[in-house]
NUDO-523157 format. One record per residue (C-alpha): residue number from 1; residue in one letter; x, y, z. Coordinates in steps of 0.1 Angstrom, whole numbers, plus 2048, in hexadecimal, padded with zeros to 3 digits. Example, Ala and Ser with C-alpha at 12.3 -4.5 7.8 and 13.67 -1.06 7.14 Angstrom:
BEGIN
<rec seq="1" type="a" u="87B" v="7D3" w="84E"/>
<rec seq="2" type="s" u="889" v="7F5" w="847"/>
//
This chain:
BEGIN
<rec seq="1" type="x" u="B27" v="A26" w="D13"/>
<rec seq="2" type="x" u="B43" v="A32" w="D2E"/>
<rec seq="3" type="x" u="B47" v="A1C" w="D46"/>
<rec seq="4" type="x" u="B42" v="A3A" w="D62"/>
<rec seq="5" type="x" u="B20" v="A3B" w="D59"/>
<rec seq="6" type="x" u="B15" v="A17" w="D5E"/>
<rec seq="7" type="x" u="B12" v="A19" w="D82"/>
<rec seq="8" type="x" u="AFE" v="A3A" w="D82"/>
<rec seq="9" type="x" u="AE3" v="A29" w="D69"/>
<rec seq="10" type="x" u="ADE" v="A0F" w="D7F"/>
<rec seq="11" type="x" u="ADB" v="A22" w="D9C"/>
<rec seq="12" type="x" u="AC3" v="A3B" w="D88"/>
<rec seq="13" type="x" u="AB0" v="A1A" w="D7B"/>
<rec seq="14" type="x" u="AAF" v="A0C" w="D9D"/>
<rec seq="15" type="x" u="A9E" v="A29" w="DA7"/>
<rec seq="16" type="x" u="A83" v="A30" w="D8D"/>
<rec seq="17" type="x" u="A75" v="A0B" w="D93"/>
<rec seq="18" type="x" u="A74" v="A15" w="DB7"/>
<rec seq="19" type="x" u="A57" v="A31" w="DB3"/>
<rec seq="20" type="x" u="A48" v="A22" w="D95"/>
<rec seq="21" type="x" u="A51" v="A32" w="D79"/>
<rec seq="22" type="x" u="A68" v="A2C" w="D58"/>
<rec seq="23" type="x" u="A87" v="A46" w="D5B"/>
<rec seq="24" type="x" u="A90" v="A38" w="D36"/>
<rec seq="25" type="x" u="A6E" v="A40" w="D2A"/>
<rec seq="26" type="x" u="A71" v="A4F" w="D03"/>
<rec seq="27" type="x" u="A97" v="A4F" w="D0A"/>
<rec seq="28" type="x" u="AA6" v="A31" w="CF3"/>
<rec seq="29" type="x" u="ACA" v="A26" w="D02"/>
<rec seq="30" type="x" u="AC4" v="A04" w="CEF"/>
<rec seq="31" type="x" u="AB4" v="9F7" w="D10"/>
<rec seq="32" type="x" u="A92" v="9E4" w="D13"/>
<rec seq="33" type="x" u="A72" v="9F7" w="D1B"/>
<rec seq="34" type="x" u="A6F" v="9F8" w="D3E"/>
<rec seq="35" type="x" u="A46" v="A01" w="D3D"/>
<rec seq="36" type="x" u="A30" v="9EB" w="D2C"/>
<rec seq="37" type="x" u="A0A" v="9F4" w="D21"/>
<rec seq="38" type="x" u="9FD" v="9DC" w="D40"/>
<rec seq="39" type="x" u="A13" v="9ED" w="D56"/>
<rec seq="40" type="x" u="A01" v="A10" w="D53"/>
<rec seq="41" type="x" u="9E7" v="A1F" w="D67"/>
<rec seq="42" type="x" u="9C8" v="A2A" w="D52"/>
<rec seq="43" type="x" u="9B3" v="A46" w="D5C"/>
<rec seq="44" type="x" u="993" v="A41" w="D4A"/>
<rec seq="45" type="x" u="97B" v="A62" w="D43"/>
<rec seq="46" type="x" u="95D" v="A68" w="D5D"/>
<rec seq="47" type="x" u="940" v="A4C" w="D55"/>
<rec seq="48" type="x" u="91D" v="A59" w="D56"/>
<rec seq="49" type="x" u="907" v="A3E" w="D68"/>
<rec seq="50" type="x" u="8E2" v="A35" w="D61"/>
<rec seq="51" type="x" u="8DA" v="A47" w="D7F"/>
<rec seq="52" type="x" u="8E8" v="A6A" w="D77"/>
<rec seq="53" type="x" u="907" v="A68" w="D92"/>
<rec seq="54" type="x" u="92C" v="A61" w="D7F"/>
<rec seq="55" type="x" u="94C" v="A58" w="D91"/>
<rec seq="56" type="x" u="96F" v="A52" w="D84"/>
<rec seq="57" type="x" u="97E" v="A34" w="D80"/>
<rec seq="58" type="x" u="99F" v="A28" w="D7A"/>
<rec seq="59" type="x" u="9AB" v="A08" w="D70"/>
<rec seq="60" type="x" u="9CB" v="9F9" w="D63"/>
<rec seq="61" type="x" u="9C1" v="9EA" w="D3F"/>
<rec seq="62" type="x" u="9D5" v="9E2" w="D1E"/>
<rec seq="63" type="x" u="9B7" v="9EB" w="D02"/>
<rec seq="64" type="x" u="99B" v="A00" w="CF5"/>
<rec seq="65" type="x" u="977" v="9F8" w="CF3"/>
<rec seq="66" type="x" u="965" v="A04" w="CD7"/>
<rec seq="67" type="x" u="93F" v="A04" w="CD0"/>
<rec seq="68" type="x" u="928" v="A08" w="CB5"/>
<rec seq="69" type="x" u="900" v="A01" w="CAB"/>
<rec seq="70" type="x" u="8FE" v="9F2" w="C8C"/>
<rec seq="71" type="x" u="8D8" v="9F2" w="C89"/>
<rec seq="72" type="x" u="8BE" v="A05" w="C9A"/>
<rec seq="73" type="x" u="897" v="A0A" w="C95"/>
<rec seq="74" type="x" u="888" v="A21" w="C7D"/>
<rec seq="75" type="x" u="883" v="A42" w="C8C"/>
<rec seq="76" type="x" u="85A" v="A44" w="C8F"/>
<rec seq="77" type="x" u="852" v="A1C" w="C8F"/>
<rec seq="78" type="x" u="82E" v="A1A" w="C95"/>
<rec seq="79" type="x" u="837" v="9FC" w="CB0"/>
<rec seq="80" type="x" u="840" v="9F8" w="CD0"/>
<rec seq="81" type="x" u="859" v="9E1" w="CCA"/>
<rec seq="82" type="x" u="87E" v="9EC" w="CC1"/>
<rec seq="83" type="x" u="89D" v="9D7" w="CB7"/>
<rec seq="84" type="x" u="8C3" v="9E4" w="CBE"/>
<rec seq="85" type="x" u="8DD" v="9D0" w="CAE"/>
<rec seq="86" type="x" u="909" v="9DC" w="CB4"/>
<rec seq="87" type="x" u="928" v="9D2" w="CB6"/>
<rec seq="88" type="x" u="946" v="9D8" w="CC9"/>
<rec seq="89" type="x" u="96E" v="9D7" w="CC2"/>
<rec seq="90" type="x" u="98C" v="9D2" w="CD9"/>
<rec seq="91" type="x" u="9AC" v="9E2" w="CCD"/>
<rec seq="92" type="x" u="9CA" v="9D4" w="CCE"/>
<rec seq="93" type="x" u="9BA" v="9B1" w="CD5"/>
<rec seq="94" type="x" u="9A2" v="99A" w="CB8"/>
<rec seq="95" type="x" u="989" v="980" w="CBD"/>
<rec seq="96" type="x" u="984" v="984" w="CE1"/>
<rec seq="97" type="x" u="960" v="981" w="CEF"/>
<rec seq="98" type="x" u="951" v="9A2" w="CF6"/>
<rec seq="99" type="x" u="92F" v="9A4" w="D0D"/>
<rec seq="100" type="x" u="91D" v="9C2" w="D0A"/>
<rec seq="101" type="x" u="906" v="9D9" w="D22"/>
<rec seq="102" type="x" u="8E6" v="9F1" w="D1B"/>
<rec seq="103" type="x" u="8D2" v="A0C" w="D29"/>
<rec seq="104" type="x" u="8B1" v="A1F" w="D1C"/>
<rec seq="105" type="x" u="8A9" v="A3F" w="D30"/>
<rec seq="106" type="x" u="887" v="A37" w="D40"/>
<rec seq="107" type="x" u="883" v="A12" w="D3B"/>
<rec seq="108" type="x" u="8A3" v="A04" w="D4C"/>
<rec seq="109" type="x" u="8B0" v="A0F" w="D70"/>
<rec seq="110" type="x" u="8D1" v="9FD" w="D69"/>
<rec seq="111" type="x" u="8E8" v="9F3" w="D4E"/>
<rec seq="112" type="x" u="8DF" v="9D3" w="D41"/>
<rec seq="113" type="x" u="8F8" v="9B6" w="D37"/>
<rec seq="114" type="x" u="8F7" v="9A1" w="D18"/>
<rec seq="115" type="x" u="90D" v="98C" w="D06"/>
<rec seq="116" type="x" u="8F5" v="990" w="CE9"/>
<rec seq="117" type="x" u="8FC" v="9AB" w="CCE"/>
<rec seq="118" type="x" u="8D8" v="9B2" w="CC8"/>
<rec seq="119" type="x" u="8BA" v="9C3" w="CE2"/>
<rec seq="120" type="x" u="89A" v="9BE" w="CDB"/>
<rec seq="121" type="x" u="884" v="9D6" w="CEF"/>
<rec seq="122" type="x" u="85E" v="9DA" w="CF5"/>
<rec seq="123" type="x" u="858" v="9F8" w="D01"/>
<rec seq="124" type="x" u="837" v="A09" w="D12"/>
<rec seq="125" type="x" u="817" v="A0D" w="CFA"/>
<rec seq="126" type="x" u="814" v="A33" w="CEC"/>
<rec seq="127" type="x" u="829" v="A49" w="CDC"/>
<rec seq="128" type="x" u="84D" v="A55" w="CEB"/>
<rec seq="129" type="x" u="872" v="A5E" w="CE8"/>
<rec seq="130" type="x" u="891" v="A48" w="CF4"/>
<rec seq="131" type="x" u="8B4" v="A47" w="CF3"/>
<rec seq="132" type="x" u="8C4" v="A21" w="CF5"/>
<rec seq="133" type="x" u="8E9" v="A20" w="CFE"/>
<rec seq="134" type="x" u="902" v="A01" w="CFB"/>
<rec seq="135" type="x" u="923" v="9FC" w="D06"/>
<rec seq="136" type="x" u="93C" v="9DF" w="CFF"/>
<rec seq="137" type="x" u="94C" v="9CF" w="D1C"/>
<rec seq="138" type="x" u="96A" v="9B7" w="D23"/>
<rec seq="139" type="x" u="97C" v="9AC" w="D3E"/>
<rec seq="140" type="x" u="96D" v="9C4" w="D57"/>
<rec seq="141" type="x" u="976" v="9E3" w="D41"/>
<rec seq="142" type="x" u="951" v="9F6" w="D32"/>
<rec seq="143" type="x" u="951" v="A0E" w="D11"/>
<rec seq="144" type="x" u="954" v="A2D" w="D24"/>
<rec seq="145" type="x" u="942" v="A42" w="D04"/>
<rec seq="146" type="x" u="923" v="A27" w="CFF"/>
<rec seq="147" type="x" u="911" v="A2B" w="CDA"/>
<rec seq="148" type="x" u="8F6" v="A3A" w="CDE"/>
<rec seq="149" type="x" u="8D6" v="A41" w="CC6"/>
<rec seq="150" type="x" u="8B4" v="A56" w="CD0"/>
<rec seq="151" type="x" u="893" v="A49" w="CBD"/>
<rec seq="152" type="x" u="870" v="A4F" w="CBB"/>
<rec seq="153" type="x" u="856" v="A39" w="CBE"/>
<rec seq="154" type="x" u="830" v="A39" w="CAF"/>
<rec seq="155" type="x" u="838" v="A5C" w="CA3"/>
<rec seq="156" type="x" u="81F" v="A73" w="C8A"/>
<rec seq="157" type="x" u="821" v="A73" w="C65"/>
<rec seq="158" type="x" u="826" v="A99" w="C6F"/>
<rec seq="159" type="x" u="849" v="A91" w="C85"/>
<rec seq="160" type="x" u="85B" v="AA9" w="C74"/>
<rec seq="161" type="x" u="845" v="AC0" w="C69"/>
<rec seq="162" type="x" u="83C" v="AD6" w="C87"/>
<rec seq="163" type="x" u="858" v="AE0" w="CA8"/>
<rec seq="164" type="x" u="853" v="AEC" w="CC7"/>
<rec seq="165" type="x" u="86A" v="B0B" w="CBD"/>
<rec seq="166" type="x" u="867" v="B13" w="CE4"/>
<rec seq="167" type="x" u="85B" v="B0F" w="D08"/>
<rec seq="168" type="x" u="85A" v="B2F" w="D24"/>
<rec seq="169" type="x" u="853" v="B29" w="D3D"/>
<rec seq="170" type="x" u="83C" v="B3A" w="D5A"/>
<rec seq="171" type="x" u="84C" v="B54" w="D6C"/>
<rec seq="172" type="x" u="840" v="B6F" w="D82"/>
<rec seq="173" type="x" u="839" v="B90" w="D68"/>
<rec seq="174" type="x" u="82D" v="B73" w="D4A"/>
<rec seq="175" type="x" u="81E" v="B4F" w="D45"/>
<rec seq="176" type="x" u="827" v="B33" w="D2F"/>
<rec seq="177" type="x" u="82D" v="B36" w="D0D"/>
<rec seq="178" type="x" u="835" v="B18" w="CF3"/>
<rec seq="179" type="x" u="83E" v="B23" w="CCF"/>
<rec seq="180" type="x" u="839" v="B08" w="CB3"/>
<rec seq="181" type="x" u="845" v="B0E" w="C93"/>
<rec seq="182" type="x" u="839" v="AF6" w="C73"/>
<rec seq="183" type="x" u="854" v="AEB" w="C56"/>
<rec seq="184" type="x" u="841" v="AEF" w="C36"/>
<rec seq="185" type="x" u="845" v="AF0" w="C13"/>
<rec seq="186" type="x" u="832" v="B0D" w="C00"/>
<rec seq="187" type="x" u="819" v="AF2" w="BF7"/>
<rec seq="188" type="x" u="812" v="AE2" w="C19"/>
<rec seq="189" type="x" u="7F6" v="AED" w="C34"/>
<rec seq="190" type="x" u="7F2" v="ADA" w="C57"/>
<rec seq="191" type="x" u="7D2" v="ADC" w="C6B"/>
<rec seq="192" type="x" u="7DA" v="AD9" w="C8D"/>
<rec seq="193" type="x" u="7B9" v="ADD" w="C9F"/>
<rec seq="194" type="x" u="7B3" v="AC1" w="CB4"/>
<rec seq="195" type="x" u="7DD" v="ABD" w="CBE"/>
<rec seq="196" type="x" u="7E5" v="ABD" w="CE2"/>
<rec seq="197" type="x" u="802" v="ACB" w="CF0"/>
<rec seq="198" type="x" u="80C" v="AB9" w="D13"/>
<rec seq="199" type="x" u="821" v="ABB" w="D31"/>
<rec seq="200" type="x" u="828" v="AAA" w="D4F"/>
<rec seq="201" type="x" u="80B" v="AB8" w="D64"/>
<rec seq="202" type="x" u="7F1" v="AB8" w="D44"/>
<rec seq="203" type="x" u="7E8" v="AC5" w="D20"/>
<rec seq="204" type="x" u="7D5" v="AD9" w="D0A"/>
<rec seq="205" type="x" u="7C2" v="AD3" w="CEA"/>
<rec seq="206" type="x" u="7C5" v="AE8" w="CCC"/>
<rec seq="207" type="x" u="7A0" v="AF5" w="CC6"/>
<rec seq="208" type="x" u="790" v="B06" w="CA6"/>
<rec seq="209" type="x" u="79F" v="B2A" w="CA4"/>
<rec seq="210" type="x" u="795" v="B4A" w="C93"/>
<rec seq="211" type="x" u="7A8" v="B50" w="C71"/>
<rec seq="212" type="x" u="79D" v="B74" w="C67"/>
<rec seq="213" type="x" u="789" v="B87" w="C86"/>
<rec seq="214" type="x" u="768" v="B8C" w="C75"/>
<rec seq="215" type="x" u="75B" v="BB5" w="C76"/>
<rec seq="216" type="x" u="73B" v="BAB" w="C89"/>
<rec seq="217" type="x" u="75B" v="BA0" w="CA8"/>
<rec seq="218" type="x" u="749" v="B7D" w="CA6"/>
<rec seq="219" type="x" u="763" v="B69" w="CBE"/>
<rec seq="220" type="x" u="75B" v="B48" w="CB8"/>
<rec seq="221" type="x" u="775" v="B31" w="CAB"/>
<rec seq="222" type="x" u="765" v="B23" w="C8C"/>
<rec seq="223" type="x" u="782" v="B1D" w="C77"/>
<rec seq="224" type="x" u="7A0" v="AFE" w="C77"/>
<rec seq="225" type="x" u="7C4" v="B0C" w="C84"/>
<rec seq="226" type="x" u="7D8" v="B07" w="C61"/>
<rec seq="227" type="x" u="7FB" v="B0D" w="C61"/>
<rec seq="228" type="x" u="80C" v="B18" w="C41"/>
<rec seq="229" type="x" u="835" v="B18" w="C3A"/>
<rec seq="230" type="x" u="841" v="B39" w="C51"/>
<rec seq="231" type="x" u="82A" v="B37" w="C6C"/>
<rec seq="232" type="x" u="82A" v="B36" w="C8F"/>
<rec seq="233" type="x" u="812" v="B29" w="CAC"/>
<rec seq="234" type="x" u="818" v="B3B" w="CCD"/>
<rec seq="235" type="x" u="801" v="B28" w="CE8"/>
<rec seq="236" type="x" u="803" v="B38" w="D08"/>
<rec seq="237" type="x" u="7F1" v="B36" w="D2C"/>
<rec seq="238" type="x" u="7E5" v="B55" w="D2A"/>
<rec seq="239" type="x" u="7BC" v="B5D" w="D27"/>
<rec seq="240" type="x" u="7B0" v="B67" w="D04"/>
<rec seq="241" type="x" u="7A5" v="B8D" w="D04"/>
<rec seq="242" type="x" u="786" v="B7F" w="CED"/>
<rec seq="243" type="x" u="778" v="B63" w="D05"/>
<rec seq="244" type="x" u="77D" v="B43" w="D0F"/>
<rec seq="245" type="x" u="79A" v="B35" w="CF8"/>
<rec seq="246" type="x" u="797" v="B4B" w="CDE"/>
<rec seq="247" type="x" u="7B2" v="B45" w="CC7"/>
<rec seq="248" type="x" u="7B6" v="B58" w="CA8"/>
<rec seq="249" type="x" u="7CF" v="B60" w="C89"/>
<rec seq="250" type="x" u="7D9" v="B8B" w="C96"/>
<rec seq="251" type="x" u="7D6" v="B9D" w="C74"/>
<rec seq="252" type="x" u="7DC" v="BC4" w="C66"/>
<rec seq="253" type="x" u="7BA" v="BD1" w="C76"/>
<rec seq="254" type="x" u="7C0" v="BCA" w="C9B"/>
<rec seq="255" type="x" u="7D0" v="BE7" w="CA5"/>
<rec seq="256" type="x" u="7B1" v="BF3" w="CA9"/>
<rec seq="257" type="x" u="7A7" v="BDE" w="CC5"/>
<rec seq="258" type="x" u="7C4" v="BE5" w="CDA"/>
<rec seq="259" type="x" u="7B0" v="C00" w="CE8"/>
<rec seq="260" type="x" u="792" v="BE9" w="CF4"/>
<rec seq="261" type="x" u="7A2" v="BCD" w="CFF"/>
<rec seq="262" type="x" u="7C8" v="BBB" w="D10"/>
<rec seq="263" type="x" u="7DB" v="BA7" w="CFA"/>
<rec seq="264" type="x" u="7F4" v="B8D" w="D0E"/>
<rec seq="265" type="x" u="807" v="B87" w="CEC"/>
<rec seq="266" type="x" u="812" v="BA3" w="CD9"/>
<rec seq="267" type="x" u="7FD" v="BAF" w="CBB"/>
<rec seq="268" type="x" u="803" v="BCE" w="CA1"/>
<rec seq="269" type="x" u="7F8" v="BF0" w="CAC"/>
<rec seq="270" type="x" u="7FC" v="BFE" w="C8A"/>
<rec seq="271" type="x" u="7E0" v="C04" w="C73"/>
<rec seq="272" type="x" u="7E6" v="C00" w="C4D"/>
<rec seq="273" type="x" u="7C8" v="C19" w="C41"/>
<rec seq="274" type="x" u="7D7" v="C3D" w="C47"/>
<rec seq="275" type="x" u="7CB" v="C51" w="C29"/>
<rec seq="276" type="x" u="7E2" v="C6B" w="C16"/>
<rec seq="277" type="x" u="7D5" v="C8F" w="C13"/>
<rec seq="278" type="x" u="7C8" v="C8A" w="BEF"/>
<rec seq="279" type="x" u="7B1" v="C6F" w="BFC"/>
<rec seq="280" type="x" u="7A3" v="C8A" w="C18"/>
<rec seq="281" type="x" u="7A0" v="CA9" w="BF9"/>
<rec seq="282" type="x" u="77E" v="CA8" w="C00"/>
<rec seq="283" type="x" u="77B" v="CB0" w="C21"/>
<rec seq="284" type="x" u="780" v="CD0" w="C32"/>
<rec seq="285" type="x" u="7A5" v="CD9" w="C3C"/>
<rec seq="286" type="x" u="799" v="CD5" w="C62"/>
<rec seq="287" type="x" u="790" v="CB1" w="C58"/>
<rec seq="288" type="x" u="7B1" v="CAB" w="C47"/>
<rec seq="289" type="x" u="7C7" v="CB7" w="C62"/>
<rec seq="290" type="x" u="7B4" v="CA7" w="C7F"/>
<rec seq="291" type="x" u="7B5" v="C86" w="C6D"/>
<rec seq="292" type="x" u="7DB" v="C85" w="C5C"/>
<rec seq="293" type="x" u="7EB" v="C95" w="C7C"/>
<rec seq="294" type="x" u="7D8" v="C8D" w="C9A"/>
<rec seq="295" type="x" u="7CC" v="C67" w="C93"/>
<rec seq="296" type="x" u="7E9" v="C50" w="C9E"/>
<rec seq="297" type="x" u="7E7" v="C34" w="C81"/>
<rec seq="298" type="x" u="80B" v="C25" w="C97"/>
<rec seq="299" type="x" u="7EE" v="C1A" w="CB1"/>
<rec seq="300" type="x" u="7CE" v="C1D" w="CA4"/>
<rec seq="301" type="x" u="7C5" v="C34" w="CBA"/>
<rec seq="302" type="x" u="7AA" v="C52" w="CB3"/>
<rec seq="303" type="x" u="7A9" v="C75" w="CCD"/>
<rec seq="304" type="x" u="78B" v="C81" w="CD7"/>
<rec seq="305" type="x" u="782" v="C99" w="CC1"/>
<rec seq="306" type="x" u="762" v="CA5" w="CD3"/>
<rec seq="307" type="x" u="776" v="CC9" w="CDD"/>
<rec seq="308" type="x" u="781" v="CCD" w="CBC"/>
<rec seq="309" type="x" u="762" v="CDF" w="CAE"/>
<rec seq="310" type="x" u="76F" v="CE4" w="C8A"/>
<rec seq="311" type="x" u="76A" v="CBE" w="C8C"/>
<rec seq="312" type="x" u="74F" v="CB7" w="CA5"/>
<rec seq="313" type="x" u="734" v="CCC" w="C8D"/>
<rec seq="314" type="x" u="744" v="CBE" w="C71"/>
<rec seq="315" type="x" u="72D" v="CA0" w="C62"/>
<rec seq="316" type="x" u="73D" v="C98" w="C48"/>
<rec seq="317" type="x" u="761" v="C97" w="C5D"/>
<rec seq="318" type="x" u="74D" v="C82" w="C78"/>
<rec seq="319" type="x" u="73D" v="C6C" w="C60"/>
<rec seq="320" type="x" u="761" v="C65" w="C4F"/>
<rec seq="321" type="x" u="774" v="C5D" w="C6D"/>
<rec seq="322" type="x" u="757" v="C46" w="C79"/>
<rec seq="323" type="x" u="755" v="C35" w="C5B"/>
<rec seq="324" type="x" u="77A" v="C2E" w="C55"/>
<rec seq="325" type="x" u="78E" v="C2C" w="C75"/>
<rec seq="326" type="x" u="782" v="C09" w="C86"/>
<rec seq="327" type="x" u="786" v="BE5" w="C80"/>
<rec seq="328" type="x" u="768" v="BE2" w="C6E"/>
<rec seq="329" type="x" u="774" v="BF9" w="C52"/>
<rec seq="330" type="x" u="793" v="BEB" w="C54"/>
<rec seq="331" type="x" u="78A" v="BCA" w="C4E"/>
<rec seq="332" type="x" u="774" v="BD4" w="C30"/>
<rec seq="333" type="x" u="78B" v="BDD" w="C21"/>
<rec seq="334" type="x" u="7AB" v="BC8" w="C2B"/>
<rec seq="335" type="x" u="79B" v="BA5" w="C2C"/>
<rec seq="336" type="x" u="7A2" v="B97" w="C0C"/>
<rec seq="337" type="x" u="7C8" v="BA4" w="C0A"/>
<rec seq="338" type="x" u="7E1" v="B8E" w="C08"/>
<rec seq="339" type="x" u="7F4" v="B9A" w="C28"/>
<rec seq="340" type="x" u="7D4" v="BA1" w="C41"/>
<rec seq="341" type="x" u="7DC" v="B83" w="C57"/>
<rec seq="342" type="x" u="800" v="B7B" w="C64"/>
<rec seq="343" type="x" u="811" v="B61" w="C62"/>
<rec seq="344" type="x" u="808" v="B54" w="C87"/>
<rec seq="345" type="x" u="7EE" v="B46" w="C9D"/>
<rec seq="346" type="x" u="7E9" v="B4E" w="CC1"/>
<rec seq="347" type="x" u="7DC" v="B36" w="CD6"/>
<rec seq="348" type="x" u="7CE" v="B3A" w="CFA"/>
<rec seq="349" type="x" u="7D2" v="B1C" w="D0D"/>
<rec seq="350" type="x" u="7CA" v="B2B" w="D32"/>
<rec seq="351" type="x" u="7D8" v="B11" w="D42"/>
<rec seq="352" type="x" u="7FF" v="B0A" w="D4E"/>
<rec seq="353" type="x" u="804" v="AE2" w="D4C"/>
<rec seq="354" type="x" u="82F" v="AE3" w="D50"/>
<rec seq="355" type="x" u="843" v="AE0" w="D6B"/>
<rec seq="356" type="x" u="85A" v="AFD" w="D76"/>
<rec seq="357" type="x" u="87F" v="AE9" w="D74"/>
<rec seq="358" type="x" u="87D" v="AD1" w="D5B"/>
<rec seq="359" type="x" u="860" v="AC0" w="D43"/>
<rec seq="360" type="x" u="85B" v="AB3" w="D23"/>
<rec seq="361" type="x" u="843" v="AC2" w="D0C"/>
<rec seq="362" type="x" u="830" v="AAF" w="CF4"/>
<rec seq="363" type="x" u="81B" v="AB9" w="CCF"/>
<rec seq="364" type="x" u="808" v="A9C" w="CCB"/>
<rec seq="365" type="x" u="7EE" v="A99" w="CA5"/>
<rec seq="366" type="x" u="7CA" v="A8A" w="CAA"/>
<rec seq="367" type="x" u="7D2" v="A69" w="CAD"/>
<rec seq="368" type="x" u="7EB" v="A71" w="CCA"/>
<rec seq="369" type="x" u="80C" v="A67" w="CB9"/>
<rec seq="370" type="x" u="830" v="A7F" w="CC0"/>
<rec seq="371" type="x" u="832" v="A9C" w="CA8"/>
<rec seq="372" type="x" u="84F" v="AAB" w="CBF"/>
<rec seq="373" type="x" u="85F" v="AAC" w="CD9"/>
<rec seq="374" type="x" u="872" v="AC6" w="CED"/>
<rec seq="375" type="x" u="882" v="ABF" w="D0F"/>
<rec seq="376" type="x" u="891" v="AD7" w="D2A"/>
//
């Protein structure tokens, strides 16, 4: 090295140790490190407290904290008691003593210290959802990114098998509506009469339903809600246009009611009987054109046809469209097809039991235990 430049490095080096820093930094002129891992000031992420508030910390530290859980309880346990075992690592340090701390949402208002690698938890009688966080600490420094795992507890032997798709909520132009949706093989069929769902502020339970809307319009629920793979359960707040929680499977022949009654959920307008001239060949041409061109089979809807008088004298016409062109008929002659029912249920729960903001929805079987969740 010149001998010129001696006395600038010092003065340069004399300099960076005065604010701090390491001028030599990644710059090798066969010179010791100036900056040594204890030396720097860490900046650690924003922590999430128990509460919900977060701050930033920073600390000066010289390793990293590293936490896993090396055992947890089987998702569904029919117990209220749960067992947590983990472990934590230091790096670059070995065989130090590490303490650890843990939270569950809902049970503990703080973070709770242990020196113990296990938890064993008894949590409150009755079905539930919980999420247990740990965090290794050491020397004052936390696991800023805890392990966490989410478990069930007391859960159906249908967990699994039926989701709340969906929750909307009440607003001003439409009420509540939940959507449930069941995962099924071809094979499999779950009666889920006598379900609740539940909120917050209340609940419902799933009564009998109607599966195929009889001719005679009997609406009386007589019949178990079955779900089969593909379908879908829409409960909303709204009243039943039948009566009194009136819940029913909508099929190909209801279009035909839209005219007599309101339907909150949407059901097909469309009618699947419209007949081709070859079927009408007996009737007079009158008859034929009335009933292929004026009768809307896209809503079920028949015209008055009482100032039509090529069909208003026209028995046979009259006595045709009468006995053809309603649900009745319909049903006759739909009921045993394969496709006359779809593939959902509509349920009328008349009754809001969420809050506005924020709520957790339950589907609870007959004996009370979680089917699902769903959380917003």
């Amino acid at each position: 090295m010149p001998i010129i430049l001696i006395p600038l490095l010092i003065i340069l080096a004399i300099a960076g140790f005065s604010i701090g820093g390491n001028i030599f930094e990644g710059v090798d002129f066969g010179l010791p490190s100036l900056n040594t891992l204890q030396e720097r000031s860490v900046l650690t992420p924003e922590v999430q407290t128990p509460s919900g508030s977060s701050s930033t910390v920073t600390s000066t530290v010289s390793f990293i904290l590293d936490t896993e859980i090396t055992k947890e309880p089987e998702d569904g346990n029919n117990t209220n008691t749960v067992i947590f075992e983990f472990s934590g690592s230091i790096i670059p340090e070995d065989n130090v003593r590490i303490t650890y701390e843990t939270y569950i949402a809902g049970i503990d208002k703080y973070w709770k210290p242990t020196s113990s690698a296990k938890r064993t938890i008894k949590l409150p009688l009755g079905p539930n959802e919980y999420t247990f966080k740990v965090r290794s600490k050491y020397k004052g420094e936390v696991d800023y990114t805890p392990a966490s795992y989410t478990f069930t507890i007391n859960t159906s032997e249908y967990y699994g098998k039926v989701d709340i798709r969906s929750v909307r909520q009440e607003s001003t132009t439409r009420k509540l509506l939940i959507t449930l949706r069941p995962n099924l093989t071809s094979d499999e069929k779950i009666n889920i009469t006598g379900w609740r769902i539940e909120g917050e502020l209340g609940g419902f339970t799933i009564p009998l339903g109607i599966e195929k809307i009889p001719q005679a319009i009997n609406f009386t629920g007589t019949n178990n809600i079955n779900l089969r793979r593909g379908d879908a359960v829409y409960l909303t707040a709204e009243k039943s246009p039948f009566g009194r929680n009136i819940s029913f499977r909508p099929n190909i022949c209801m279009g035909y009611f839209k005219q007599y009654y309101t339907f909150p959920l949407s059901i097909s307008s469309s009618c699947p009987d419209k007949p081709t001239e070859r079927d009408l060949r007996y009737l007079r041409i009158p008859c034929q054109d009335f009933i292929l061109k004026d009768i809307s089979f896209s809503s079920c809807t028949i015209p008055n046809h009482a100032n039509i008088p090529s069909v208003a004298t026209d028995s046979e016409c009259l006595s045709y469209i009468q006995d053809r062109f309603n649900y009745s008929a319909c049903y006759n002659l739909h009921k045993n097809d394969s496709d006359f029912t779809k593939n959902e249920w509509h349920i009328y729960m008349e009754r809001d039991f969420t809050r506005d903001r924020h709520d957790t929805i339950k589907l609870l079987d007959k004996d009370g235990r979680i089917v699902d969740t769903f959380i917003y």
